[in-house]
Biopython code that builds the backbone (N, CA, C, O; Angstrom):
import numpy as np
from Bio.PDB.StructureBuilder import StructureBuilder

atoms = [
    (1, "UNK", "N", (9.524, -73.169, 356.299)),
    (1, "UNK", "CA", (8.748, -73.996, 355.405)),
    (1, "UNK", "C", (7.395, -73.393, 355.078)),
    (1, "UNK", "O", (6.958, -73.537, 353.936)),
    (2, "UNK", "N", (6.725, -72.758, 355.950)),
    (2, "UNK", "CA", (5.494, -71.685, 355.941)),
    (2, "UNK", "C", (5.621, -70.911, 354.518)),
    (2, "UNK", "O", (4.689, -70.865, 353.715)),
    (3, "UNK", "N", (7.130, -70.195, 354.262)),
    (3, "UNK", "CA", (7.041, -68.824, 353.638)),
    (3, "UNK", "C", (7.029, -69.516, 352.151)),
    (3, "UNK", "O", (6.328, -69.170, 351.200)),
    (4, "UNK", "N", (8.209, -70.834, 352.207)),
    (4, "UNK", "CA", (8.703, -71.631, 350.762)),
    (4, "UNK", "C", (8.764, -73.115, 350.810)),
    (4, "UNK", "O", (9.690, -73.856, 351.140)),
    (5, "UNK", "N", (7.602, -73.364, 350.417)),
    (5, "UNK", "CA", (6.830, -74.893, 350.053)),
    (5, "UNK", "C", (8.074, -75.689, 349.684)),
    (5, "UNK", "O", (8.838, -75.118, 348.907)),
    (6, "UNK", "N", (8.322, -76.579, 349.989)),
    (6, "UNK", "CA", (8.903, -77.439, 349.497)),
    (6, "UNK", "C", (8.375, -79.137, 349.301)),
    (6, "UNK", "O", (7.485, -79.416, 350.104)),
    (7, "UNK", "N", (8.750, -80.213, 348.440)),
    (7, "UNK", "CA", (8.345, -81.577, 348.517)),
    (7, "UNK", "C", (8.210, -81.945, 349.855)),
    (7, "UNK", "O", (9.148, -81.474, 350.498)),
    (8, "UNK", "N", (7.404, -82.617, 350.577)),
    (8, "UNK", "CA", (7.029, -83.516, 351.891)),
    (8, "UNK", "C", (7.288, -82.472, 353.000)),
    (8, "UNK", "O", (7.808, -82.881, 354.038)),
    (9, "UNK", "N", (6.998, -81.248, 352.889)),
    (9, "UNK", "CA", (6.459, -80.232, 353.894)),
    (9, "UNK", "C", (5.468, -79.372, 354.516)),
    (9, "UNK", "O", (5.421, -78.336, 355.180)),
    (10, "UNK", "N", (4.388, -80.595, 353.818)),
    (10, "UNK", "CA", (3.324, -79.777, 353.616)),
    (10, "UNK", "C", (2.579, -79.784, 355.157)),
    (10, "UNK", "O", (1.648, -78.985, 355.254)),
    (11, "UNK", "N", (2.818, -80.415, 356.094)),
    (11, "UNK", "CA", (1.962, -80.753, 357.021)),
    (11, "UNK", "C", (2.847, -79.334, 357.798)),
    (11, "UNK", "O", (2.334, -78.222, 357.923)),
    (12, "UNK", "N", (3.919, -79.610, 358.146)),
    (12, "UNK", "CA", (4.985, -78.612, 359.002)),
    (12, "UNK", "C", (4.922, -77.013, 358.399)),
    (12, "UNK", "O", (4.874, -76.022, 359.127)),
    (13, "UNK", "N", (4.932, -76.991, 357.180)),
    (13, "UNK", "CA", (4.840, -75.480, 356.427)),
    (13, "UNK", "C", (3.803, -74.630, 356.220)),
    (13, "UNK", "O", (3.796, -73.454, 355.856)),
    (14, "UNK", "N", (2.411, -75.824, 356.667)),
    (14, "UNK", "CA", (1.033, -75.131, 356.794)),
    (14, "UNK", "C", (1.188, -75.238, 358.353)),
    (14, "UNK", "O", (0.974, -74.070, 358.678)),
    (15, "UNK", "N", (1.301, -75.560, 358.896)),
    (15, "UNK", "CA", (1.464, -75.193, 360.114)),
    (15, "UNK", "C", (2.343, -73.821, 361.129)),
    (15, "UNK", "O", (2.237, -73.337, 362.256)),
    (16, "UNK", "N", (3.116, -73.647, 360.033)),
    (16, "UNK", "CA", (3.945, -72.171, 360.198)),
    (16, "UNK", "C", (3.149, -71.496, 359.468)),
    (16, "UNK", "O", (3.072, -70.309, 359.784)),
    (17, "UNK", "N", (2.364, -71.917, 358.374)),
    (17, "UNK", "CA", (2.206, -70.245, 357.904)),
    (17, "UNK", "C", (0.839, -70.146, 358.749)),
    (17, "UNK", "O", (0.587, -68.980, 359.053)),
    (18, "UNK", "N", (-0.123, -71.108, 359.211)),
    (18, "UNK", "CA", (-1.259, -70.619, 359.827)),
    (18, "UNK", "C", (-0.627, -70.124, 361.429)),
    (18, "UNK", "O", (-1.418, -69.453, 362.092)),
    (19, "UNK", "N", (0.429, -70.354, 361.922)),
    (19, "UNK", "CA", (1.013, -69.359, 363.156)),
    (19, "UNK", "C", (1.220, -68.691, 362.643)),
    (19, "UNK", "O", (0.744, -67.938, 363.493)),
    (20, "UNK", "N", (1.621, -67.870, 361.719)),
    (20, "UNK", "CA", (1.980, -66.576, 361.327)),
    (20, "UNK", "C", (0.685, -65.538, 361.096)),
    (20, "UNK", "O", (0.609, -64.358, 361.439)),
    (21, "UNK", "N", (-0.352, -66.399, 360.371)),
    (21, "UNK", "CA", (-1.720, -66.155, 360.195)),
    (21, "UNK", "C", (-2.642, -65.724, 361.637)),
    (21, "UNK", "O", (-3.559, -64.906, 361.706)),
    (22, "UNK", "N", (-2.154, -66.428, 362.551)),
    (22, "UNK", "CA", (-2.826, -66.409, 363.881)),
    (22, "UNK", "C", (-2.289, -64.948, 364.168)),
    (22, "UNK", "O", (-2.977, -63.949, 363.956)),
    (23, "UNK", "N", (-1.200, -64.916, 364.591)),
    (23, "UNK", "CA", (-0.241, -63.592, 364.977)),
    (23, "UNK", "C", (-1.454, -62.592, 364.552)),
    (23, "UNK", "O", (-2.393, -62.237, 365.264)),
    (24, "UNK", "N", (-1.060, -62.065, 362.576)),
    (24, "UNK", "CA", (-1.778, -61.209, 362.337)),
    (24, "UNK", "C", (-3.304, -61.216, 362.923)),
    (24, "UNK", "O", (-3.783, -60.155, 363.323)),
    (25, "UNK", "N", (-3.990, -62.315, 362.963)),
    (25, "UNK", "CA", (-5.410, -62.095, 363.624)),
    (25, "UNK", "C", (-5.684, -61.686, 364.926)),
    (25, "UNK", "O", (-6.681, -61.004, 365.165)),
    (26, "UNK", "N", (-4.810, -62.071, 365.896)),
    (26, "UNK", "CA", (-4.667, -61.941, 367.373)),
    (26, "UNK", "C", (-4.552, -60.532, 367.680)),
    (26, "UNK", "O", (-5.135, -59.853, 368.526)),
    (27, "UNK", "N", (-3.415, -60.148, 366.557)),
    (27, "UNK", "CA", (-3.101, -58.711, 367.178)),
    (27, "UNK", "C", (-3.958, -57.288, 366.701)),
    (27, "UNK", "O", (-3.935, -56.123, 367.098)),
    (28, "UNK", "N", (-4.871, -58.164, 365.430)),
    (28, "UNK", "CA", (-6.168, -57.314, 365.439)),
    (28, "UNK", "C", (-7.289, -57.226, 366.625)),
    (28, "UNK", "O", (-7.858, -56.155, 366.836)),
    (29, "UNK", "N", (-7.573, -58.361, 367.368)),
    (29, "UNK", "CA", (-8.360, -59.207, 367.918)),
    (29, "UNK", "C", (-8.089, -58.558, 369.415)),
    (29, "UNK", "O", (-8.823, -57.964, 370.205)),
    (30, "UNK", "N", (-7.034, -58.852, 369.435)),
    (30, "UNK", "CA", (-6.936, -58.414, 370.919)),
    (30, "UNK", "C", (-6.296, -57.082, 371.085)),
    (30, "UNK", "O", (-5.731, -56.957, 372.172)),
    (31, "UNK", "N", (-6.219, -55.732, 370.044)),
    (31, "UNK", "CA", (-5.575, -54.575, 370.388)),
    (31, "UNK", "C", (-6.344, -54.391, 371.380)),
    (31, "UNK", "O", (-7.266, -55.163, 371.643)),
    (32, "UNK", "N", (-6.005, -53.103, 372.219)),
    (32, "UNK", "CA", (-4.045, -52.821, 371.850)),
    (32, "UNK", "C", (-3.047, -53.687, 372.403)),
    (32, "UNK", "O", (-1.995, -53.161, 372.766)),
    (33, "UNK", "N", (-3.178, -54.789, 372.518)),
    (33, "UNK", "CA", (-2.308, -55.582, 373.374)),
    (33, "UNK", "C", (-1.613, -56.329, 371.924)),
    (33, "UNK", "O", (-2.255, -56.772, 370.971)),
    (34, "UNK", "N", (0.029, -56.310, 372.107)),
    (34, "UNK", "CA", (0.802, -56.526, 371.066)),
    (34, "UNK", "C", (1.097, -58.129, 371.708)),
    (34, "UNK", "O", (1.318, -58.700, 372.776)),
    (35, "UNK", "N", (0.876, -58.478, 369.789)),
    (35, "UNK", "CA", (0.831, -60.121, 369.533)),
    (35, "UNK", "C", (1.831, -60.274, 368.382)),
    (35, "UNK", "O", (1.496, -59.857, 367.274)),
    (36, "UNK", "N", (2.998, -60.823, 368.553)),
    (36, "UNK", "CA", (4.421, -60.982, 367.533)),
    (36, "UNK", "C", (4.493, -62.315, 367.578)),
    (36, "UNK", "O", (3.683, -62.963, 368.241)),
    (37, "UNK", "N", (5.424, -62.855, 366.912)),
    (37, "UNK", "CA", (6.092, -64.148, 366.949)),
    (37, "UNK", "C", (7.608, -63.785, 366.466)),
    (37, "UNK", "O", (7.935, -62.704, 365.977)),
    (38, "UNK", "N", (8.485, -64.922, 366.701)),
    (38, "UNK", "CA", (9.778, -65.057, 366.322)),
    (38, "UNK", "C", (9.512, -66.471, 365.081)),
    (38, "UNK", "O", (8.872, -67.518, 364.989)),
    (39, "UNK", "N", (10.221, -65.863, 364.505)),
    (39, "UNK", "CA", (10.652, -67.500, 363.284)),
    (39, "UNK", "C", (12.109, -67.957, 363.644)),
    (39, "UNK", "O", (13.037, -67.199, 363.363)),
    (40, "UNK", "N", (12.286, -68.832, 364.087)),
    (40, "UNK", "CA", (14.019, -69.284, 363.710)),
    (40, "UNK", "C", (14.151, -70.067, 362.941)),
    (40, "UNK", "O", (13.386, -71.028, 362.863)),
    (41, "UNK", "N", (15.054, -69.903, 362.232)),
    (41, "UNK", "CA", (15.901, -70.955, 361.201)),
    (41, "UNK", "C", (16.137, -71.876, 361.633)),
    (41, "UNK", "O", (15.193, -72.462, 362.164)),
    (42, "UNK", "N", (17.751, -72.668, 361.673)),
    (42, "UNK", "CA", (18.384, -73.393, 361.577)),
    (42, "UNK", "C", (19.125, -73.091, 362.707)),
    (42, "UNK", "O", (20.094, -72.369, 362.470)),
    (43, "UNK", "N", (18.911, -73.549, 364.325)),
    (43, "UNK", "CA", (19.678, -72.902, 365.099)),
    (43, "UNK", "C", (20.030, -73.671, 366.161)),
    (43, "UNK", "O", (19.233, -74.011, 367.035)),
    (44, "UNK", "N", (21.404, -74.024, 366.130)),
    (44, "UNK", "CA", (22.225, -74.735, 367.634)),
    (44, "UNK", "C", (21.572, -74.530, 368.921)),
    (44, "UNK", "O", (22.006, -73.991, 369.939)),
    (45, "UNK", "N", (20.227, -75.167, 368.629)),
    (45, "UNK", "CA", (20.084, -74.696, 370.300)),
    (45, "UNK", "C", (20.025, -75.999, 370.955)),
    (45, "UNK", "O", (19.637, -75.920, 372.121)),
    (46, "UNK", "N", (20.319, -77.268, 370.511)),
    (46, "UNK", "CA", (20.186, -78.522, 371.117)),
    (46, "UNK", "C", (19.383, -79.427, 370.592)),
    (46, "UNK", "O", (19.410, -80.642, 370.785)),
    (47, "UNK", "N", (18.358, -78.552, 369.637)),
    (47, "UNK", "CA", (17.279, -79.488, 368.907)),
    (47, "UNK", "C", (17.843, -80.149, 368.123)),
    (47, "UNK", "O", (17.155, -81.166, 368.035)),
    (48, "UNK", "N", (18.880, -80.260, 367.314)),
    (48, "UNK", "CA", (19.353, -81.666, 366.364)),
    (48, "UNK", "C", (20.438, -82.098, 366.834)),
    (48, "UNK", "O", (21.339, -82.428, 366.063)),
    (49, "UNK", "N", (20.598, -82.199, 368.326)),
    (49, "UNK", "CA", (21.516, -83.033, 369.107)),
    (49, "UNK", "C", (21.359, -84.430, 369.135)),
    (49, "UNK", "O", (22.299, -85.206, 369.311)),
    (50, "UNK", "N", (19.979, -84.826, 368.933)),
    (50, "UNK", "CA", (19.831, -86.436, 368.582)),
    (50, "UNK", "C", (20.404, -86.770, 367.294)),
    (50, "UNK", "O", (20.477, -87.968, 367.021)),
    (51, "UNK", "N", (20.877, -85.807, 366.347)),
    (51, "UNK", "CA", (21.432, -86.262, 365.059)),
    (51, "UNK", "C", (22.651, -86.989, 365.534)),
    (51, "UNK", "O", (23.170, -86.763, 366.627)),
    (52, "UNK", "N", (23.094, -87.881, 364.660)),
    (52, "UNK", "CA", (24.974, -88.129, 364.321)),
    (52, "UNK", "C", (25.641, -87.013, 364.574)),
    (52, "UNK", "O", (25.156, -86.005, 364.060)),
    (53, "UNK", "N", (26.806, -86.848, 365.341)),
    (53, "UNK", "CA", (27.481, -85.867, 364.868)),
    (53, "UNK", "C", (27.700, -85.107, 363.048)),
    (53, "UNK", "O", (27.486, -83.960, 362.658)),
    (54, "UNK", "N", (28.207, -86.351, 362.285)),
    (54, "UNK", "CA", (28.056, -85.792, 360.820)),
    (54, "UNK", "C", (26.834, -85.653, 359.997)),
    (54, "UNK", "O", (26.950, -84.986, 358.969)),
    (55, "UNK", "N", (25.483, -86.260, 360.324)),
    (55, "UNK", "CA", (24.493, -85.675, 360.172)),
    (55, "UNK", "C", (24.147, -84.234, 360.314)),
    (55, "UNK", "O", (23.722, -83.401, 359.513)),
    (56, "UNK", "N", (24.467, -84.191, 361.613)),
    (56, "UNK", "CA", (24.278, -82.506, 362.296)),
    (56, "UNK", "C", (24.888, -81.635, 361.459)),
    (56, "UNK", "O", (24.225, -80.729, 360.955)),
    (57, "UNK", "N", (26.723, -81.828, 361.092)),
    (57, "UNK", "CA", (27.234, -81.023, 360.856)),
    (57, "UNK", "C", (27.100, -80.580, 359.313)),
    (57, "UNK", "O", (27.624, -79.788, 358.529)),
    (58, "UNK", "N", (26.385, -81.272, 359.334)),
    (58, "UNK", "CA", (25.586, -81.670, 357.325)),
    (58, "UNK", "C", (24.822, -80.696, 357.110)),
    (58, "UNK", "O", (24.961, -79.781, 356.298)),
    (59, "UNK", "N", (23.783, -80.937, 358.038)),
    (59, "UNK", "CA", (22.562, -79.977, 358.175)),
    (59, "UNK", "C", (23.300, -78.512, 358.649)),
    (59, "UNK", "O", (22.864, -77.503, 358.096)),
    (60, "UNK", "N", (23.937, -78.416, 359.228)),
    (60, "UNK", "CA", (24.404, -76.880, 359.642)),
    (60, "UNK", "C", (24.680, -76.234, 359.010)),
    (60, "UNK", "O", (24.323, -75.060, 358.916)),
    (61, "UNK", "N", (25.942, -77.252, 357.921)),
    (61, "UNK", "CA", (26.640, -76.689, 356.802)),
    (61, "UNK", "C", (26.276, -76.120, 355.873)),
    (61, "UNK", "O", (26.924, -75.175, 355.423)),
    (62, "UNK", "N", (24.733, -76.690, 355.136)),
    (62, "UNK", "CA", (23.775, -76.519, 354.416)),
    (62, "UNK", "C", (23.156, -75.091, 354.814)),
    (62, "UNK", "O", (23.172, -73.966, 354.314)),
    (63, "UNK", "N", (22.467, -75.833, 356.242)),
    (63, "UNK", "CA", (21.773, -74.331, 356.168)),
    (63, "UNK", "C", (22.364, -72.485, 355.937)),
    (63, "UNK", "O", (21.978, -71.449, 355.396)),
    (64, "UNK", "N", (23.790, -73.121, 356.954)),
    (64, "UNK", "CA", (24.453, -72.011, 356.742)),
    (64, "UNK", "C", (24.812, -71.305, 355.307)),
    (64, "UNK", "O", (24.828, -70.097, 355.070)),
    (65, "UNK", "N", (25.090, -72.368, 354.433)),
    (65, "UNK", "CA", (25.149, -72.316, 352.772)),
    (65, "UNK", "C", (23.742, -71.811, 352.421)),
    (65, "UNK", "O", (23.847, -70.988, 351.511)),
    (66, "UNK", "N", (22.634, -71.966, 352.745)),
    (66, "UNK", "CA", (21.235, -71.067, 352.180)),
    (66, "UNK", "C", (21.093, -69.952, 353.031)),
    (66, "UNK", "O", (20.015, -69.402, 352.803)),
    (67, "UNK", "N", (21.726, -69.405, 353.900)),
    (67, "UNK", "CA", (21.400, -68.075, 354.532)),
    (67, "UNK", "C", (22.355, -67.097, 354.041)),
    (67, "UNK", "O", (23.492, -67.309, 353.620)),
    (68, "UNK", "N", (21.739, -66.006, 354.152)),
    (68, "UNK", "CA", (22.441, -64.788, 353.673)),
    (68, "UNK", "C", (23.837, -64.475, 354.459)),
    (68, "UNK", "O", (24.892, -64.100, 353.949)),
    (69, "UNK", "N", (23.609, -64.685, 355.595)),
    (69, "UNK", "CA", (24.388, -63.954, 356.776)),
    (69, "UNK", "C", (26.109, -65.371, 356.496)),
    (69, "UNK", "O", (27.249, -65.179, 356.920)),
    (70, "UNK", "N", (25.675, -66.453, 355.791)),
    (70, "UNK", "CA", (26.424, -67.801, 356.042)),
    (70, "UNK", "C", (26.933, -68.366, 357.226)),
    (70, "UNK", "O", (28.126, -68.633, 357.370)),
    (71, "UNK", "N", (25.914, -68.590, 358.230)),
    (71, "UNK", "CA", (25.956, -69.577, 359.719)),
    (71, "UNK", "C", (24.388, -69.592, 360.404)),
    (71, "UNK", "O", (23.528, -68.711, 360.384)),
    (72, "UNK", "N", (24.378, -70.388, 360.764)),
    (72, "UNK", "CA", (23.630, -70.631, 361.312)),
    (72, "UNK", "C", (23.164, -70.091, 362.846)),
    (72, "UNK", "O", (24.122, -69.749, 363.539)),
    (73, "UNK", "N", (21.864, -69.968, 363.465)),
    (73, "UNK", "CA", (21.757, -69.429, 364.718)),
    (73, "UNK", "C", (22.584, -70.197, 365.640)),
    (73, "UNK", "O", (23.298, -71.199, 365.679)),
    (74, "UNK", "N", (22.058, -69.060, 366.505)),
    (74, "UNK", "CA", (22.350, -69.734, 368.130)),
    (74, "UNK", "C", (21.493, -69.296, 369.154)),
    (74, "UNK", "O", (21.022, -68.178, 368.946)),
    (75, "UNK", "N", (21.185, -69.793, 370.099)),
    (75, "UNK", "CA", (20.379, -69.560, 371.030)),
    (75, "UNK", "C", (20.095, -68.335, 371.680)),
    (75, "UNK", "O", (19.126, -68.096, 372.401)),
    (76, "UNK", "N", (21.462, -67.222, 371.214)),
    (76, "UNK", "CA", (21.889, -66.308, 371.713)),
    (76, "UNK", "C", (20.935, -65.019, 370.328)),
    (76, "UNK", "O", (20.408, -63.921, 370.507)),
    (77, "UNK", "N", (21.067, -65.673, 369.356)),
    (77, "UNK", "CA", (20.684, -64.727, 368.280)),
    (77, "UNK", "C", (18.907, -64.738, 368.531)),
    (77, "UNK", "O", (18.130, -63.785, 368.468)),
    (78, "UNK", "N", (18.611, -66.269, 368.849)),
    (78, "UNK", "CA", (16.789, -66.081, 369.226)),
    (78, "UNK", "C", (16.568, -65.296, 370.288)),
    (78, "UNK", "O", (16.010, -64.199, 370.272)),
    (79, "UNK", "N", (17.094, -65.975, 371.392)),
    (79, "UNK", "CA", (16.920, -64.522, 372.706)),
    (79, "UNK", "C", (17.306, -63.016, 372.417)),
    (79, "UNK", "O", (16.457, -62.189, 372.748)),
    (80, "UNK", "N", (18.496, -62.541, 371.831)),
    (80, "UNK", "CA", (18.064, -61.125, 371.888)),
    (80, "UNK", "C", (16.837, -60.569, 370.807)),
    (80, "UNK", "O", (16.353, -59.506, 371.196)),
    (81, "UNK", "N", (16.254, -61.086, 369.539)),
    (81, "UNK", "CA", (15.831, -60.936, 368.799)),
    (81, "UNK", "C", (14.308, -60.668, 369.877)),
    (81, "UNK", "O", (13.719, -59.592, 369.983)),
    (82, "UNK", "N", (13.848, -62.276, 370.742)),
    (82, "UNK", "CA", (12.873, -61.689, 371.445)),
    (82, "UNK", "C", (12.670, -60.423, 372.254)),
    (82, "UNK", "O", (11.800, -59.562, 372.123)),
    (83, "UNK", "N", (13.961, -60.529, 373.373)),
    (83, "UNK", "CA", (14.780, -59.534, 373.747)),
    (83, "UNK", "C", (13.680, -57.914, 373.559)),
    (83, "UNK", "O", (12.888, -57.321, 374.291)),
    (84, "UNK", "N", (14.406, -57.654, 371.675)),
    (84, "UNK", "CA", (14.516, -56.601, 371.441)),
    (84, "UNK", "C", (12.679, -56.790, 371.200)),
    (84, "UNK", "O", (11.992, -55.899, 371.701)),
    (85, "UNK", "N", (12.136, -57.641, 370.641)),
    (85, "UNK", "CA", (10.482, -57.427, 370.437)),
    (85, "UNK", "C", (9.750, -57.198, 371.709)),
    (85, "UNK", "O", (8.716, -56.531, 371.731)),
    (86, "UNK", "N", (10.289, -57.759, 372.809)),
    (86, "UNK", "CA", (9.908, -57.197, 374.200)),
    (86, "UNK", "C", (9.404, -55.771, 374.143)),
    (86, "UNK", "O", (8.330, -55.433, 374.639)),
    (87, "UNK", "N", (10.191, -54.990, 373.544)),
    (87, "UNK", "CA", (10.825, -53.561, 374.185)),
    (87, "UNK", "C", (9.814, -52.783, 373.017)),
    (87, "UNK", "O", (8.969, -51.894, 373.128)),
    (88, "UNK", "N", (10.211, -53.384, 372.122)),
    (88, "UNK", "CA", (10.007, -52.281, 370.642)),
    (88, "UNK", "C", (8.080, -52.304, 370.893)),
    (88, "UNK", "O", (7.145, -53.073, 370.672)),
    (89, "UNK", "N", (8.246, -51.308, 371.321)),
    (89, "UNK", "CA", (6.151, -51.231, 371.926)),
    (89, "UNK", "C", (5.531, -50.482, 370.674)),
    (89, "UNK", "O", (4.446, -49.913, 370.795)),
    (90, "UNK", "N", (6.121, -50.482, 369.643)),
    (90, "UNK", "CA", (5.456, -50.173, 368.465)),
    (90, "UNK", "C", (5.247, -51.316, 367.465)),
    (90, "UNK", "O", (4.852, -50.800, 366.420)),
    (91, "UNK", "N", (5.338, -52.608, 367.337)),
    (91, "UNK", "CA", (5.746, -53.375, 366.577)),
    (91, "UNK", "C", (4.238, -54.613, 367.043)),
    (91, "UNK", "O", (4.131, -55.279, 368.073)),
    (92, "UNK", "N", (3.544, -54.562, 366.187)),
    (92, "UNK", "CA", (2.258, -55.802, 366.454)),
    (92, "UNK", "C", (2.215, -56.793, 365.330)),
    (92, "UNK", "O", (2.976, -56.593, 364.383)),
    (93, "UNK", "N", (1.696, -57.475, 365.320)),
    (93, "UNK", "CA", (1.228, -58.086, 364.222)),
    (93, "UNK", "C", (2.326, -58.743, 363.555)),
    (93, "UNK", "O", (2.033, -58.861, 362.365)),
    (94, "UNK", "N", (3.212, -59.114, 363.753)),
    (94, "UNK", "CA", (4.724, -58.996, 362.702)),
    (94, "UNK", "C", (5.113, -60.730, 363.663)),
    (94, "UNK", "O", (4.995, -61.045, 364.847)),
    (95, "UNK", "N", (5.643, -61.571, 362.300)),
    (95, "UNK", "CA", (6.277, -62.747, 362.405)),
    (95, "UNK", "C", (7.772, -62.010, 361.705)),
    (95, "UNK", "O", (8.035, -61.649, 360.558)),
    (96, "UNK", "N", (8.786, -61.990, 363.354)),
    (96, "UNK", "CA", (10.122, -62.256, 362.626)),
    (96, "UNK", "C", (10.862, -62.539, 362.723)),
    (96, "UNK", "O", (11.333, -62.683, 363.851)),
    (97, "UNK", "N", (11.794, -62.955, 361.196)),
    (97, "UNK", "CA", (12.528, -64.254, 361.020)),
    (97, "UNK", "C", (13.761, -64.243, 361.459)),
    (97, "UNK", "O", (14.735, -63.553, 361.158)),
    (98, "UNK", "N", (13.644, -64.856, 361.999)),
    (98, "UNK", "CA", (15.321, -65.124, 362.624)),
    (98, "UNK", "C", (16.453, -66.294, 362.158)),
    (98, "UNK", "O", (16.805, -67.252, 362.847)),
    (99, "UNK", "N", (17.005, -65.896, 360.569)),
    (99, "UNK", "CA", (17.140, -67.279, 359.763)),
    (99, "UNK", "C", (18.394, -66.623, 359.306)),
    (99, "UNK", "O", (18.999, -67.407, 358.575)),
    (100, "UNK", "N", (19.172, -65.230, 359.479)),
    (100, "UNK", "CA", (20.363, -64.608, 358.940)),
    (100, "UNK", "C", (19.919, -64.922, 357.244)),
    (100, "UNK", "O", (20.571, -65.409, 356.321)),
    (101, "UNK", "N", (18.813, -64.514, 357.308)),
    (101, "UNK", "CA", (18.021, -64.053, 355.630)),
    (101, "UNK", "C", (17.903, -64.986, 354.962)),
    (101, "UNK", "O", (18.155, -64.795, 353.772)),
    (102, "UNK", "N", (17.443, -66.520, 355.411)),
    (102, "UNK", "CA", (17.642, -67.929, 354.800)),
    (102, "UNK", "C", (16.481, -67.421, 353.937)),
    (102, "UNK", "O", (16.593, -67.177, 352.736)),
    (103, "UNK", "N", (15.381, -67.287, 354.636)),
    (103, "UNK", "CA", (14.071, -66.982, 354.092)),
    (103, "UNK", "C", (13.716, -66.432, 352.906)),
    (103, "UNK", "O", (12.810, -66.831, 352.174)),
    (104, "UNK", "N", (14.675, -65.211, 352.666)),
    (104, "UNK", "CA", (14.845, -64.714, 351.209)),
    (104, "UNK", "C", (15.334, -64.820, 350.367)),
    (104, "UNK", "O", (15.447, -63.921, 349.534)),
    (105, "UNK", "N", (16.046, -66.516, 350.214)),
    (105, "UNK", "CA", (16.837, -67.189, 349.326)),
    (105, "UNK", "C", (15.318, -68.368, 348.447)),
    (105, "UNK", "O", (15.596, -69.163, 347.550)),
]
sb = StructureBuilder()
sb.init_structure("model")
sb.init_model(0)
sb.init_chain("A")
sb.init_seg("    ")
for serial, (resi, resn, name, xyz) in enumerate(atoms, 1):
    if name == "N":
        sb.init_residue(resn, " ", resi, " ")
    sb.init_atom(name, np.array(xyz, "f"), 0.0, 1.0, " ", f" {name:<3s}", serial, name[0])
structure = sb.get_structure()
């Protein structure tokens, strides 16, 4: 919601893009010590388990229908993604998205 405004998102989408904003400042701020974030999409990790079942499977369906990759995360796709930002000791400053390319729709 940060990257693409939408109607009645304004409180949640300024709130992602000023974490994303922070990132880049931090990792000026505090070199050389590397400051990243992860974005996730739309991802089975338990957070819209309070939905209806057909609510849920609404929202999944959808999202999966606006991502490039067509499905949605999993808990498994956020962890290695951190995973790999762990490791990659060249990489600062950088918010990334973990949405199977929702973001660039």
């Amino acid at each position: 919601m940060g990257w693409q405004p939408r109607p009645g998102t304004v409180v949640k989408g300024t709130a992602h893009a000023a974490l994303a904003a922070l990132v880049d400042h931090l990792a000026v701020e505090l070199a050389p010590l590397r400051v990243n974030a992860v974005a996730p999409g739309i991802t089975d990790s338990g957070t819209w388990d309070r939905l209806p079942d057909e609510r849920r499977r609404a929202l999944y369906d959808s999202a999966a229908a606006a991502s490039l990759s067509g499905r949605i995360g999993t808990r498994e796709d956020v962890a290695d993604t951190a995973l790999w930002l762990l490791g990659a000791g060249w990489v600062t400053g950088e918010t990334v998205h973990v949405d199977g390319g929702a973001w660039h729709r």
